[in-house]
N, C-alpha and C positions, 0 to 999 in steps of 0.2 A: 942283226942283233944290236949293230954299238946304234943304228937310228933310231930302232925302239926303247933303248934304253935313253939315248938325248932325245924323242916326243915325250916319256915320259917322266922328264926332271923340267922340261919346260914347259910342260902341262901342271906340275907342281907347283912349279917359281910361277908362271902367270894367276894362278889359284891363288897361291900364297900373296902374291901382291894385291889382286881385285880385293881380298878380305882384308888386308893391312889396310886400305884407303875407302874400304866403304863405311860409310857410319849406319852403325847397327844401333843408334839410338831413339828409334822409331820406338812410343810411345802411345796408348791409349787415357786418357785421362776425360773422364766420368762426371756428367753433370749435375750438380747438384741444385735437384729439380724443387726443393723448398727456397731457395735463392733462387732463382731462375724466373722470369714473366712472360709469358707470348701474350700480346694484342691485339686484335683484329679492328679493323674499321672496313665497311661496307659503306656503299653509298647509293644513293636513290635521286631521281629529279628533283624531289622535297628534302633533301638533308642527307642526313649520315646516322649510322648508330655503332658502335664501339663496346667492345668490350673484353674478354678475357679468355683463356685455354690453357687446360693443367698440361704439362709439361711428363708424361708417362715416365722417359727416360730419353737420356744422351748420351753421347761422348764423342769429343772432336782426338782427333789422333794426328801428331807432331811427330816429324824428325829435328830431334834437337826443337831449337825455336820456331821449325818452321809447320805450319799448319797443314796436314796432306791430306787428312779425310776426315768423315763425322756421321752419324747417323742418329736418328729421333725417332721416338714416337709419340704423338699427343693423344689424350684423351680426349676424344671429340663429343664425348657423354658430359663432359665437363664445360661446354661450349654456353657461356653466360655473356649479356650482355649488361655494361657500369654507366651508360646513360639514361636509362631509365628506375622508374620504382613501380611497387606496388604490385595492381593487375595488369598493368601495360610491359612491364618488366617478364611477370610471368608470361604472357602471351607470344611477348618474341622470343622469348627463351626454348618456350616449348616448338615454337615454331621453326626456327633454325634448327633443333634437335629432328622434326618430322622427316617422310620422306621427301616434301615439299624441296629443302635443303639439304641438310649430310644425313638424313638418317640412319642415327648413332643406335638405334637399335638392331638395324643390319650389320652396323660400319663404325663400330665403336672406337675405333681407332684409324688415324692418318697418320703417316710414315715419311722420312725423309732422309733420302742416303744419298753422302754425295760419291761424286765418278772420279771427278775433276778437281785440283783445286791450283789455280794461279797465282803466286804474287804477282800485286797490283804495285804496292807501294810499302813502307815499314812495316805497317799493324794492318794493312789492309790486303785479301784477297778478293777474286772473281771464283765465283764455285760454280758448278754446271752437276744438275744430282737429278735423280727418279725422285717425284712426289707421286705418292700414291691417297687418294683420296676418294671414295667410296667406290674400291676397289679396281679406280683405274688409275693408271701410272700414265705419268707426262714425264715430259723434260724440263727443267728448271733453272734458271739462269739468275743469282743473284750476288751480291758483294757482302763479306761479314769482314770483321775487325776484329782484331784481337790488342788488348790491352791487359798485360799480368796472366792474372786467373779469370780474366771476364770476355765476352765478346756478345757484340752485337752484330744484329743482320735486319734485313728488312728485304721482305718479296712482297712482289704483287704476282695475284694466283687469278689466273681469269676461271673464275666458277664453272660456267659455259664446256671447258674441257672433262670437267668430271662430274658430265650429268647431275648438276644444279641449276635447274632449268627456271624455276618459279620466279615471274614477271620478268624475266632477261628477253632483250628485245632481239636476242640472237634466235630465238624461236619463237615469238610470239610477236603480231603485227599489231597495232590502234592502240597500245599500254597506256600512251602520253603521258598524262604525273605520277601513273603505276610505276617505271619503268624500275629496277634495280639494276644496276652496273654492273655486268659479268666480271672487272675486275675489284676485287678488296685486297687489303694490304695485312701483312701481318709484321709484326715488329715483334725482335726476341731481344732479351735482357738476358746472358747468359752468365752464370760464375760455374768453374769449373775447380 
């Protein structure tokens, strides 16, 4: 009786002290997606073209100052490209929207959650997250910043893993100045 009675005051007192020293300030905070910019560039043996994706929703989640997870989804129906005009503007527009690329009429949406998140340095981490992109999920491996209420990141998405196939020369042979890059870059402007 008196040993279950002392497992049980120092099954208390260890409880009691793990919650006196944990910090329970673990925080969600919410992106605010009219402030906010994702940018794309793609590239081809003749150039590049660049341009924009709406931002659906976010929110990166902090203990205390420090950065521990986030999750997104973008509007891929939103998927326009800012170096071009007119009817050459519409054509790649519509064409990246096809099945050709993300077809956002199956796949209206891509997603981003992270697993993982490392301090690197002050404002800087390493994130390791599932990107899901026309309905298939990868692993992801990139570095974001945080400054105040804002953060940046930048990944490169090799196309190629989420069945974006059209003139990548990971599936198709003779392309030559056809060829598009299975990797493109997205660069995000965040304020939260």
């Amino acid at each position: 009786m008196k040993n279950s009675i002392k497992s049980i005051v120092l099954l208390v007192t260890i409880s009691f002290l793990t919650l006196s020293f944990t910090n329970l300030k673990t925080e969600t905070k919410s992106v605010i997606v009219e402030n906010s910019t994702v940018v794309w560039k793609g590239y081809k043996v003749t150039g590049s073209h660049e341009g924009t994706i709406v931002l659906k929703s976010g929110s990166l989640e902090f203990d205390g100052e420090i950065l521990t997870g986030g999750e997104f989804v973008i509007d891929m129906t939103t998927i326009s490209s800012t170096d071009l005009e007119g009817e050459y503007k519409g054509k790649l527009d519509g064409h990246l929207k096809s099945d050709d690329f993300f077809g956002t009429e199956s796949y209206p949406e891509a997603s981003l959650k992270f697993n993982s998140v490392t301090p690197k340095g002050k404002n800087s981490y390493t994130v390791v997250g599932d990107l899901t992109i026309k309905g298939k999920t990868n692993p992801i491996e990139f570095e974001i910043s945080i400054y105040g209420s804002k953060a940046t990141a930048s990944l490169k998405i090799d196309r190629s893993k989420y069945g974006v196939k059209y003139n990548s020369a990971s599936f198709f042979e003779n392309l030559k100045d056809k060829v598009i890059y299975d990797e493109f870059d997205i660069i995000t402007d965040l304020e939260f």
